[in-house]
C-alpha positions as CSV (number, residue, x, y, z in Angstrom):
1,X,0.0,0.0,0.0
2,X,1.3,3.6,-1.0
3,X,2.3,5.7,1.8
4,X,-1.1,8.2,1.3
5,X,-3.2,5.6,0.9
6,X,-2.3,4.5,4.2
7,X,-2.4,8.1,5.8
8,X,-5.6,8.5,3.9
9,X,-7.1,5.6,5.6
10,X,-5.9,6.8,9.3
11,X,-7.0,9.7,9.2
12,X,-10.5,8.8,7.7
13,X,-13.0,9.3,11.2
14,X,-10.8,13.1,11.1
15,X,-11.8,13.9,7.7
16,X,-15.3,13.1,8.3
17,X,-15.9,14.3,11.6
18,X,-14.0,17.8,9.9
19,X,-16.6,18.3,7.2
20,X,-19.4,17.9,9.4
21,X,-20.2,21.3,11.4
22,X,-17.9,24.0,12.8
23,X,-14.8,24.0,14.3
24,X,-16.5,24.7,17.8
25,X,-19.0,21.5,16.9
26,X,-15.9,19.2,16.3
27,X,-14.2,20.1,19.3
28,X,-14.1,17.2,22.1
29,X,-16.2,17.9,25.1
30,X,-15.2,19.4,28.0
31,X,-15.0,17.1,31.2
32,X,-18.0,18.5,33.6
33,X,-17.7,18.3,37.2
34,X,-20.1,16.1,39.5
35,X,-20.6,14.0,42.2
36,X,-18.0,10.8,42.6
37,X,-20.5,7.9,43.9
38,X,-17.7,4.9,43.4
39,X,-14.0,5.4,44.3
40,X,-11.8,3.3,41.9
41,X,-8.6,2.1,43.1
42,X,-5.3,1.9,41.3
43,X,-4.1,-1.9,41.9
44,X,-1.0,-1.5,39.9
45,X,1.0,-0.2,36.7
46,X,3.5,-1.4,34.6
47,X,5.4,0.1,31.5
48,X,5.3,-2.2,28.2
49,X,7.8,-1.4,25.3
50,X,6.5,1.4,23.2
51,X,2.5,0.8,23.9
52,X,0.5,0.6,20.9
53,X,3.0,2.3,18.9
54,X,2.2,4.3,15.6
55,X,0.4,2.7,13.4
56,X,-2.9,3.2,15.6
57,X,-3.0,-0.6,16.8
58,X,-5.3,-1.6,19.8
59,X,-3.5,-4.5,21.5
60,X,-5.2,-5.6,24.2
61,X,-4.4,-7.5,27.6
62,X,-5.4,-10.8,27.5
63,X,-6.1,-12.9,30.8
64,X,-5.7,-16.6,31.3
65,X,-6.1,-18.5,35.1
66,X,-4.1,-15.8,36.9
67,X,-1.9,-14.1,34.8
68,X,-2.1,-11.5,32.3
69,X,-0.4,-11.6,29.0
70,X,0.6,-8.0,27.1
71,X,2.2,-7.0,24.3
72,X,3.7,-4.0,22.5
73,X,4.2,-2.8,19.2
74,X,8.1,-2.9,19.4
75,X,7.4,-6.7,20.5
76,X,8.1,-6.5,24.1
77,X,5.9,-9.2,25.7
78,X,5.7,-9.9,29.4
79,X,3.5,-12.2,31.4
80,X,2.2,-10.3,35.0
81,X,0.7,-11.8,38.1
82,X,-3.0,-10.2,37.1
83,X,-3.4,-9.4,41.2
84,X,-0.5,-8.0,41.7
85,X,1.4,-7.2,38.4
86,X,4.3,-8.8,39.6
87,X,6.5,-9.6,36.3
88,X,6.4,-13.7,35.6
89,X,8.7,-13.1,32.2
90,X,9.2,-11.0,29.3
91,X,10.8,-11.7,25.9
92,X,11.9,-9.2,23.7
93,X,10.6,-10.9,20.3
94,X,11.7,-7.8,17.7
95,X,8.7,-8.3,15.9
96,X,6.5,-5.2,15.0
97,X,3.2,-6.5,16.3
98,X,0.2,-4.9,14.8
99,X,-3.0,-7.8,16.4
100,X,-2.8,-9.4,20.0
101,X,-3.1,-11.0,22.5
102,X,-4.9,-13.9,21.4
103,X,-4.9,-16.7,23.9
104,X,-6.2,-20.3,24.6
105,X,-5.5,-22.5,27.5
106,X,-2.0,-23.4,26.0
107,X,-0.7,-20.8,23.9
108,X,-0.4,-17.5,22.8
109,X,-1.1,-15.7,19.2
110,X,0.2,-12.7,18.1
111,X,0.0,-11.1,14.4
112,X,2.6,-8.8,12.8
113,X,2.8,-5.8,10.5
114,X,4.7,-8.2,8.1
115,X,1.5,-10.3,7.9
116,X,2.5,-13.5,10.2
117,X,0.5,-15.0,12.8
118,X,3.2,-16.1,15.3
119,X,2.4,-18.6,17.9
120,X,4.1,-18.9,21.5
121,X,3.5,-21.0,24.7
122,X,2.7,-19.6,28.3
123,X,6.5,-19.5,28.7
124,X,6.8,-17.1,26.0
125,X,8.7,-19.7,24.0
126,X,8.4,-19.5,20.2
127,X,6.2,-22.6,18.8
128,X,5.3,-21.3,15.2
129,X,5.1,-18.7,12.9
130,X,2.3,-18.6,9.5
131,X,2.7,-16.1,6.9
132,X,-0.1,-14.4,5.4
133,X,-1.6,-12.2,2.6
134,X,-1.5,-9.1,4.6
135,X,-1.3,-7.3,8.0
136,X,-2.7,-9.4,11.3
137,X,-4.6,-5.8,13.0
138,X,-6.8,-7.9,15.3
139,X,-6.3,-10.7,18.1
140,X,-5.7,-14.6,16.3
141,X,-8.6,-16.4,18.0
142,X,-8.6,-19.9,19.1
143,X,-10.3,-22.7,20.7
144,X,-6.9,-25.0,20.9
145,X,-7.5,-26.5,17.8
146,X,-8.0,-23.9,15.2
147,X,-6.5,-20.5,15.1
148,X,-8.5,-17.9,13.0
149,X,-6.7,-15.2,12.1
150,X,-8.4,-11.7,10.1
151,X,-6.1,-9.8,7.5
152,X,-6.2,-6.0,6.6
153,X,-7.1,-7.2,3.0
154,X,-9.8,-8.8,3.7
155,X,-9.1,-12.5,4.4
156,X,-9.8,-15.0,7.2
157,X,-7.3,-17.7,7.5
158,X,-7.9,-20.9,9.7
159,X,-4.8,-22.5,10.8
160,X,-3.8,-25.6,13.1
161,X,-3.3,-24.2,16.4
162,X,-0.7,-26.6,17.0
163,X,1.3,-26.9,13.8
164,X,0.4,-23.6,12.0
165,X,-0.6,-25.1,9.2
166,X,-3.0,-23.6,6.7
167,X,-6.2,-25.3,6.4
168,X,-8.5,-22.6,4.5
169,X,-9.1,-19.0,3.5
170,X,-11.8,-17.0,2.9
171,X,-11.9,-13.8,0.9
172,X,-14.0,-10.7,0.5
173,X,-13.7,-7.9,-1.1
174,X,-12.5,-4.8,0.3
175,X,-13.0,-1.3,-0.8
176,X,-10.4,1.1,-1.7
177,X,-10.6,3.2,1.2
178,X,-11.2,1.8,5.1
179,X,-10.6,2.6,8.4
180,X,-7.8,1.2,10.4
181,X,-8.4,-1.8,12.0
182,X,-10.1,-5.2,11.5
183,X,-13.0,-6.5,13.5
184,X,-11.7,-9.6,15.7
185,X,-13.2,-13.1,14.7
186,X,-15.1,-15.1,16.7
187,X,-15.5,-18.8,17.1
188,X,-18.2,-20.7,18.4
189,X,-18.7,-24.4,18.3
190,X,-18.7,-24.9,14.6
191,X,-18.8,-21.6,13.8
192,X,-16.3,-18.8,13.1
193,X,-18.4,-15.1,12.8
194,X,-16.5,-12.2,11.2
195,X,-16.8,-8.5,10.8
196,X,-15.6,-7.3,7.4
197,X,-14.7,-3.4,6.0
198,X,-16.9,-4.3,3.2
199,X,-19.9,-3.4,5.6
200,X,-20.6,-7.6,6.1
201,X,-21.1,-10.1,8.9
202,X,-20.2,-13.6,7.8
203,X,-21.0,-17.1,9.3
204,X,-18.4,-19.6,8.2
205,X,-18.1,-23.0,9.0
206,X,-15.3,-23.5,11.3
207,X,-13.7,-26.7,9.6
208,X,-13.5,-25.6,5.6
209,X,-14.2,-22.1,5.7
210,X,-17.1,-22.3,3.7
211,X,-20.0,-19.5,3.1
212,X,-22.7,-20.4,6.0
213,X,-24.6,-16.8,5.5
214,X,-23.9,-13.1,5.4
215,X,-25.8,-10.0,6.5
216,X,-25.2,-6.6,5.5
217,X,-24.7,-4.2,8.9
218,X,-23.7,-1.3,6.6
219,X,-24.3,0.2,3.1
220,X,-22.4,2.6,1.5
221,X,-23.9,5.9,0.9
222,X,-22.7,9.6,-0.6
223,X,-20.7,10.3,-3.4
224,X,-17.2,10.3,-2.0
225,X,-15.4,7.5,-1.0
226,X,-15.1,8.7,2.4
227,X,-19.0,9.2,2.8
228,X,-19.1,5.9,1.6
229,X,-16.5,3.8,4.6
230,X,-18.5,1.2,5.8
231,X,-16.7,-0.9,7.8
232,X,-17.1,-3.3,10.3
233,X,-14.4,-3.4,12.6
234,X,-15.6,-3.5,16.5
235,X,-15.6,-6.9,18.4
236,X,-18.8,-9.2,18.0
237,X,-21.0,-9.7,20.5
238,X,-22.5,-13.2,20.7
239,X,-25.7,-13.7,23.3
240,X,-28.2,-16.3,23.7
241,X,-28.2,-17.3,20.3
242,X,-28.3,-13.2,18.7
243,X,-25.1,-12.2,17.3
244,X,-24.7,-8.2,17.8
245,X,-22.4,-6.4,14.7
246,X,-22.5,-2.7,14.5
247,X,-21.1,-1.0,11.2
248,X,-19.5,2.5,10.8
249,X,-21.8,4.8,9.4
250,X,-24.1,1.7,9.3
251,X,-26.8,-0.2,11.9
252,X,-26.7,-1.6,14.8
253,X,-28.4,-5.0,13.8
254,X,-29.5,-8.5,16.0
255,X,-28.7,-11.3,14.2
256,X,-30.5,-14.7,14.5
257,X,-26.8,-16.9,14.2
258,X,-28.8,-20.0,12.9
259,X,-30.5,-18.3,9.9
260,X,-28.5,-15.3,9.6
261,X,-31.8,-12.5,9.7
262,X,-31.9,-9.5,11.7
263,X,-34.1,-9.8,14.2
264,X,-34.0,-6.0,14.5
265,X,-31.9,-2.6,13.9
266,X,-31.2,0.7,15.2
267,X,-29.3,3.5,12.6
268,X,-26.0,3.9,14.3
269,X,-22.3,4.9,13.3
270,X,-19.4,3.1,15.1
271,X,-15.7,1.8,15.1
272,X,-16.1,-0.3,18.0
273,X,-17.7,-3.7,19.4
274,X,-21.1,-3.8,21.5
275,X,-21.2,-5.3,25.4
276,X,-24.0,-6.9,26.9
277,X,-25.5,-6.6,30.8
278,X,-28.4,-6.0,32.8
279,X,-30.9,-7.0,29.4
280,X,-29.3,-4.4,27.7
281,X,-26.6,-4.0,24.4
282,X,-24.7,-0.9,25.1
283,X,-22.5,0.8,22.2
284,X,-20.2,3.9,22.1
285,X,-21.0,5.5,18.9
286,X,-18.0,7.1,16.7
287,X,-19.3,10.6,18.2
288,X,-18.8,9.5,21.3
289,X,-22.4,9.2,22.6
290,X,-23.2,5.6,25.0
291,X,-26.3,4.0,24.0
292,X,-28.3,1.3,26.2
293,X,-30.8,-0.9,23.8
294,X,-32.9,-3.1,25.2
295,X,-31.8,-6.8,24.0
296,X,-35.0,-7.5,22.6
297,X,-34.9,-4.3,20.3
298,X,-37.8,-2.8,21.6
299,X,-36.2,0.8,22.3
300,X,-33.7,2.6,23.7
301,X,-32.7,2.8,27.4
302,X,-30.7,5.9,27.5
303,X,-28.3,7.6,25.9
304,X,-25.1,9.8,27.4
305,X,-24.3,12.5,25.4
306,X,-21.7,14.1,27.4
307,X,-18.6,12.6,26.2
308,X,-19.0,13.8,22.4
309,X,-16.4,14.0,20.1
310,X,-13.5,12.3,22.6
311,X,-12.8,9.2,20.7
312,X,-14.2,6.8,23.6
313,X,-12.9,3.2,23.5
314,X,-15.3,0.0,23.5
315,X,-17.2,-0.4,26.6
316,X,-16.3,-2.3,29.1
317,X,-18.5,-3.8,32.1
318,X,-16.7,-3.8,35.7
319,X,-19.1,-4.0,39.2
320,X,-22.1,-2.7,37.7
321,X,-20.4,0.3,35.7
322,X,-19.7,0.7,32.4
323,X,-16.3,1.6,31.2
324,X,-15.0,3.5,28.7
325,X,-11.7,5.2,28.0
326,X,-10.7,8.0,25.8
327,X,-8.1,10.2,23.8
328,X,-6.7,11.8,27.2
329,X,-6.8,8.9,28.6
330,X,-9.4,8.8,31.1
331,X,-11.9,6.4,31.9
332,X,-15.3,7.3,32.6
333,X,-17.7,5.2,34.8
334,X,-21.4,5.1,34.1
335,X,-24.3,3.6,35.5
336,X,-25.6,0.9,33.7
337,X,-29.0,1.5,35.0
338,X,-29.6,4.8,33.5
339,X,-26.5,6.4,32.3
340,X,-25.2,9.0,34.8
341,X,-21.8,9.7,35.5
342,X,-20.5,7.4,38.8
343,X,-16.6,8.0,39.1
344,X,-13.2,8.8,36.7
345,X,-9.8,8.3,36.9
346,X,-6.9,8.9,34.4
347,X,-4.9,6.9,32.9
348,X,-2.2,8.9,31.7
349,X,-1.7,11.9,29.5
350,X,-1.0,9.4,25.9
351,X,-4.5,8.0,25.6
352,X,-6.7,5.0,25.8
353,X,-7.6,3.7,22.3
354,X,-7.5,-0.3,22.9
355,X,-10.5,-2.2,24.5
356,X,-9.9,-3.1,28.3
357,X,-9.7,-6.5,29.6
358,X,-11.9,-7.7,33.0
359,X,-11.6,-10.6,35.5
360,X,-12.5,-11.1,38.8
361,X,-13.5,-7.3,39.5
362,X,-10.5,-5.8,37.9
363,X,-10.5,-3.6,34.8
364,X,-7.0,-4.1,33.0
365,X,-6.0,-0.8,30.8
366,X,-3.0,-0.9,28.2
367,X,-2.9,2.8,27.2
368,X,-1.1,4.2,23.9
369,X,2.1,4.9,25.5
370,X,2.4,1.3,26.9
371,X,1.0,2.0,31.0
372,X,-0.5,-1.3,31.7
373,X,-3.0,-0.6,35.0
374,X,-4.9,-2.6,37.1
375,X,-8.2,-1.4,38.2
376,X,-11.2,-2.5,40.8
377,X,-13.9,-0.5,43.0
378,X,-13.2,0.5,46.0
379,X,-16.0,-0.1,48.7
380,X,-18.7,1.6,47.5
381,X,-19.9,4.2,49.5
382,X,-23.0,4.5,51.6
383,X,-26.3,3.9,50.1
384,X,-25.0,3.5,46.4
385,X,-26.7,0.5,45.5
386,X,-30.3,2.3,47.1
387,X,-29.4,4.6,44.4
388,X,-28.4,2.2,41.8
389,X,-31.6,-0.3,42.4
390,X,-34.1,1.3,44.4
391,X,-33.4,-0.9,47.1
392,X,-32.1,-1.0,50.7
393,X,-28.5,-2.4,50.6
């Protein structure tokens, strides 16, 4: 890809979110004061390598038993007690990795720039490395036998987890111009879903990578090539048999997983995945407002507009809260109930751009300039859950 191309492609949410109104409607919000209901307590930090590096990666923590596994750009990998971040090992692996952690029971999966899929144990020692078509932007996924592995030009690639072997492909079309980033695959049972930057959800079948079904989440639309970006590239969210895609500048859309309909649809624009808690889907949209949908598509919850235009991350759920971070790196607590701010903490001054990781009641935060922190909720204060529920504690 020619260097403009690519800097075309990054820059792409800028471009639009600059034609849209005045510079004084483009500018992020300002961060309003108000009343701190749930103290969150730093558990620890670490520094990893160089973070997530330049080329607007989103590596995320990954957490297996009790340890949590992170990785940086410059390929500095290191394996932390989760409760206490006490270092375990680190290997210095002078890769450039661009998609990871990915992570089963027995081994790690990174993917690289240079288009490998690279495969480690817990130890950090190398097993196997796959080349690909094209650069690994997402997490490999695996469930010990098969690793599935998404490509920035538009191709999901099943390998053996244990050899690295290539046992099929499947390719879509891609259009000239995307954002940057890939949605990360997900397997279930005999099925491997995908998000793709041609505006599709796929259902393929997890041993041959054949067609299952595919449902459109977003259509292209305008005249220009950036009016018309339609990717899908947040994390898919799988619940009681629905499968939840959201496009950008595309829909919000339920999926039945065994016919491949929508079950229903809301109009929404966004580079990130969907959670799921308390009977509702909640989405961060690419202005930067947090939506709560009721699961059964019936309406809308709430919405929290007061975070515009600060480039939140995908929500995270920790304790009743939802979690999202943002280009100053802060992370802002909501209620899931109805919304309203609950606490905030910062990061650090770099930024939060790559979803958080959660176990056992503790938010795990790899920010831009490689600060991995451990999070949890302090003892909540005096007649918060009254407030929360309605209810005597």
């Amino acid at each position: 890809m020619k260097p403009l191309a690519r800097y075309l492609i990054v820059l792409a949410p800028l471009m639009l979110a600059a034609c849209a109104g005045t510079p004084e409607e483009n500018e992020p919000a300002e961060l309003t004061d108000f009343v701190i209901e749930r103290d969150v307590e730093k558990l620890w930090s670490a520094g990893i390598g160089k973070g997530q590096g330049k080329g607007l990666y989103q590596l995320r923590p990954a957490i297996e038993g009790d340890t949590i596994y992170a990785v940086s750009a410059d390929g500095k990998l290191q394996a932390r007690d989760s409760a206490t971040g006490k270092k375990r090992w680190k290997r210095d692996l002078e890769l450039a990795v661009s998609g990871g952690v990915g992570i089963d029971s027995e081994r790690l999966y990174l993917g690289t720039a240079e288009g490998k899929v690279v495969a480690y144990d817990l130890k950090g020692e190398q097993l196997w490395e796959t080349q690909l078509n094209g650069e690994v932007l997402a997490p490999p996924v695996s469930d010990e036998e098969i690793v599935v592995a998404q490509t920035y030009d538009g191709q999901v690639v099943g390998l053996d987890a244990l050899t690295g072997e290539k046992l099929w492909a499947f390719a879509a079309s891609v259009p000239r111009l995307t954002l940057r980033g890939t949605s990360t695959p997900l397997l279930d049972g005999q099925t491997v879903y995908a998000g793709l930057a041609n505006g599709r959800v796929v259902a393929l079948d997890r041993k041959t990578g054949e067609l299952r079904w595919e449902q459109r989440v977003a259509v292209p639309k305008g005249s220009t090539e950036i009016e018309r970006l339609s990717d899908v590239d947040g994390s898919l969210l799988l619940h009681s048999g629905v499968l939840y895609a959201v496009g950008y500048q595309g829909k919000l859309v339920a999926i039945d997983v065994r016919s491949g309909r929508p079950l229903w649809e809301r109009d929404l624009s966004s580079y990130s995945g969907a959670v799921e808690g308390y009977g509702n889907i909640y989405v961060a949209d690419a202005q930067g407002s947090i939506h709560a949908f009721e699961q059964n598509g019936q309406g809308v919850v709430w919405t929290q507009t007061i975070l515009a235009r600060r480039k939140l991350t995908e929500p995270a759920i920790l304790s009743g809260s939802l979690v999202v971070g943002d280009f100053e790196g802060y992370l802002h607590f909501v209620s899931q109930i109805d919304g309203h701010l609950v606490s905030r903490v910062r990061v650090d001054s770099s930024g939060v751009r790559a979803p958080m990781s959660v176990a056992d009641d503790k938010l795990y935060v790899f920010s831009n300039d490689g600060k991995l922190v451990a999070y949890t909720f302090e003892r909540d204060k005096p007649g918060f859950f009254k407030r929360l529920f309605g209810a005597d504690e």
